[in-house]
N, C-alpha and C positions, 0 to 999 in steps of 0.2 A: 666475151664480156668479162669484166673484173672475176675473177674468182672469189673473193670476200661476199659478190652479191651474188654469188651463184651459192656458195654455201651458207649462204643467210637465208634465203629463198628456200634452199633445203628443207633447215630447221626447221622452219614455220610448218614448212609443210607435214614435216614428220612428227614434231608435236601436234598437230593439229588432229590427225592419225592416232597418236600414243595417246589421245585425251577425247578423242572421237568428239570433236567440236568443229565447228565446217570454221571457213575463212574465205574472206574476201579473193577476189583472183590475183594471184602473187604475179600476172604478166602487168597488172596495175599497182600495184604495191611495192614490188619489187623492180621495174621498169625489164622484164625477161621479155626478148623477146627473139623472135627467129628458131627454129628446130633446132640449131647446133649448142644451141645456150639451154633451153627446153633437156633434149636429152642427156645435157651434162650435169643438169640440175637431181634429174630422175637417177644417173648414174652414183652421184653422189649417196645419194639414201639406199641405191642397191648395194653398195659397198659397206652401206653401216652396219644393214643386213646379214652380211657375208662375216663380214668380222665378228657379230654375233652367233653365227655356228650356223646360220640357213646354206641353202644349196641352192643354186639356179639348175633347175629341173624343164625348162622349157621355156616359150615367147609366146605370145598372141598378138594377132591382128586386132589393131580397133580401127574407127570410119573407113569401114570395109562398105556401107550403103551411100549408091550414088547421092540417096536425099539428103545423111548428114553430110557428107562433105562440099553438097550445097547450100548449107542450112550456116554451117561453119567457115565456109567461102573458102574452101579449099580444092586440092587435086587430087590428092594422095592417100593412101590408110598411113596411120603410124603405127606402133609396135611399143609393150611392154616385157618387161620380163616376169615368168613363172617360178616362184619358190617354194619350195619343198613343203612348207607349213600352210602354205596355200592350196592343197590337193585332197581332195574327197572323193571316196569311194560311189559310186550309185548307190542308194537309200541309206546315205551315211544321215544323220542327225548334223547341220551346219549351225555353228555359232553364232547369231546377229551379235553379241556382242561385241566380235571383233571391226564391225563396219560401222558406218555412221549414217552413210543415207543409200541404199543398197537397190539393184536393179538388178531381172534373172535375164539373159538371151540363153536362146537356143541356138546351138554351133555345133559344127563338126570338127570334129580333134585328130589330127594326123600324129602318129608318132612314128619316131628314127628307128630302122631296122641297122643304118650303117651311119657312120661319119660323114658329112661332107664333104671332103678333100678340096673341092674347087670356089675358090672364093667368086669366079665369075660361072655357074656354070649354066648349061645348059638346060632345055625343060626335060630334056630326054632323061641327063644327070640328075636333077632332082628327082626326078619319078623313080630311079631307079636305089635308091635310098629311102623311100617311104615302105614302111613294113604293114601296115592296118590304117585303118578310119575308127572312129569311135563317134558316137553320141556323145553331147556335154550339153553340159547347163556354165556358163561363165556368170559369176557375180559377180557385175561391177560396180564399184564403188567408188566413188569423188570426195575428195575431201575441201572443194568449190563450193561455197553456198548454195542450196536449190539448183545442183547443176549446170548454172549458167558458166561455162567454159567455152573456152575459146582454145584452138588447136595448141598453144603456147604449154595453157593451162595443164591441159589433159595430159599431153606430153610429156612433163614436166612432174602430174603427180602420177609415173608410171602407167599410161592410155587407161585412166582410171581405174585399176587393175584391182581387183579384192580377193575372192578366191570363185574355186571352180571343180565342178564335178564331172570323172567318166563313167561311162558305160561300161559293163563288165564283158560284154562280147565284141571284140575286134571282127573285123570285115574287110575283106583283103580290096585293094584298092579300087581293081579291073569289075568288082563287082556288082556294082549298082551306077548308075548314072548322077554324079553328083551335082550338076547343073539342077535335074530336073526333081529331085525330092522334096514331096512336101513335107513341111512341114510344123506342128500345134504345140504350143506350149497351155498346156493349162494348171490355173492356180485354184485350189481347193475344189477340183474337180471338173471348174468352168474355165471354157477357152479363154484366152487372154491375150493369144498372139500368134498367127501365123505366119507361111510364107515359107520360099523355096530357099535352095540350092543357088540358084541364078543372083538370088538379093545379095550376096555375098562376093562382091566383086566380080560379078558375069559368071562364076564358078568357082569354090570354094580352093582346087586345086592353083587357080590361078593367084588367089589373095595370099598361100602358103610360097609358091613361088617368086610372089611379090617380097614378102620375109628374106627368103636366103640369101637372093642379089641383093636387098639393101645388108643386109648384117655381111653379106660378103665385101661391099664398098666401102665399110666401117670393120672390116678387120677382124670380123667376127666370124668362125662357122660353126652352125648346125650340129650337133654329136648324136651319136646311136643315144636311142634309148629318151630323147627330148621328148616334149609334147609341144602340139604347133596347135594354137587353139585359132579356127580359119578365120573369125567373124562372124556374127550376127545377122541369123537367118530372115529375121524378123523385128518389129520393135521389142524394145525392152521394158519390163513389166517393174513397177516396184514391188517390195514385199518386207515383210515385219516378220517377229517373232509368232511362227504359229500356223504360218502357208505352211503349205502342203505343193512341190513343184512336180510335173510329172513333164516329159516331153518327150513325144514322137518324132521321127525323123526317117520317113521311108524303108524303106529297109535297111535303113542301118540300125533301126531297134530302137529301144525306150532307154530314160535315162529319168530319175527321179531323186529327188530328197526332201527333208523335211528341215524348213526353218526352227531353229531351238532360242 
């Protein structure tokens, strides 16, 4: 697409962000449409980021669940990226400020023990690259009116990326069954959102493998030390100023925070 209307698209969006005021969907506003225009749009504002003094510190999977990607008429998850200023401790104090219409999942976070090296590789090569699992809670955020997005959209304002909290105890990978964990998110004490391991693209290892061959066919790979946030175990819950998040995850342990 023209560039002019890809970094017009941008702005909007990122003003819309810096002013925490939602807007119309820019794939109508802006006429974006297609993944390769989508991701260059999102690229754009990561770059503005970068040049501002952030760090790209890892990726996440989004429509990792077979139902939104039939809700959204699609095939695929797509992917944002993780910035440094975007990262919270387990029972850190999280800002609503910084969001505008904010939702919690519960996810499983893999992080880099080594680099990459293979842009196409194998499943045996990734695995052998992943150092721990962790618990998370991912906050996502839209900067789409009422969430109504379409694959373009979401794409385009970073797979609605806001920030995201780990677990303080890693758990080596061979260790638990990650297909079959259940798992509870609850807000101010009462459940809010269940569901396994499997919701997560058949297995969470596999929606993380899904990441490194697409970012490997776009030029990209994987470094030690990233964080791979797999997808959403479960629906996602809204929340305000003043939840209270807590989540379990089988044995890969609890993860919590509190909205400020």
């Amino acid at each position: 697409m023209n560039q002019d209307t890809i970094a017009s698209a941008a702005l909007v969006l990122r003003n819309a962000r810096t002013q925490r005021q939602t807007i119309g969907r820019i794939s109508e506003s802006h006429g974006i449409s297609g993944l390769d225009a989508a991701y260059a749009v999102a690229e754009v504002n990561i770059s503005d980021r970068l040049e501002h003094g952030a760090r790209i510190i890892g990726l996440k999977v989004g429509l990792t669940s077979r139902a939104v990607q039939q809700q959204l008429g699609v095939d695929q998850p797509d992917f944002g990226v993780l910035l440094d200023d975007m990262a919270y401790n387990a029972g850190d104090h999280v800002p609503m400020a910084r969001l505008i219409q904010p939702k919690v999942e519960a996810e499983v976070a893999f992080v880099l023990g080594k680099d990459l090296t293979q842009p196409h590789p194998s499943y045996a090569e990734f695995l052998s690259v992943l150092a721990y699992a962790l618990p998370a809670i991912e906050i996502v955020d839209s900067a789409i009116t009422d969430w109504k997005i379409t694959l373009v959209d979401t794409v385009a304002d970073n797979a609605s990326s806001g920030l995201f909290v780990l677990g303080d105890q890693p758990v080596g990978i061979g260790q638990c069954q990650l297909s079959e964990l259940g798992m509870t998110l609850y807000k101010n004490g009462q459940s809010a959102s269940t569901g396994t391991g499997s919701a997560c693209l058949g297995h969470p290892l596999r929606a993380a493998y899904w990441l490194a061959c697409t970012l490997g066919r776009r030029g990209t790979m994987l470094k030690a030390g990233q964080v791979i946030l797999s997808g959403a175990l479960g629906p996602m819950v809204p929340v305000v100023a003043g939840d209270q998040v807590n989540v379990h995850i089988g044995t890969l342990g609890h993860v919590s925070c509190h909205m400020v």
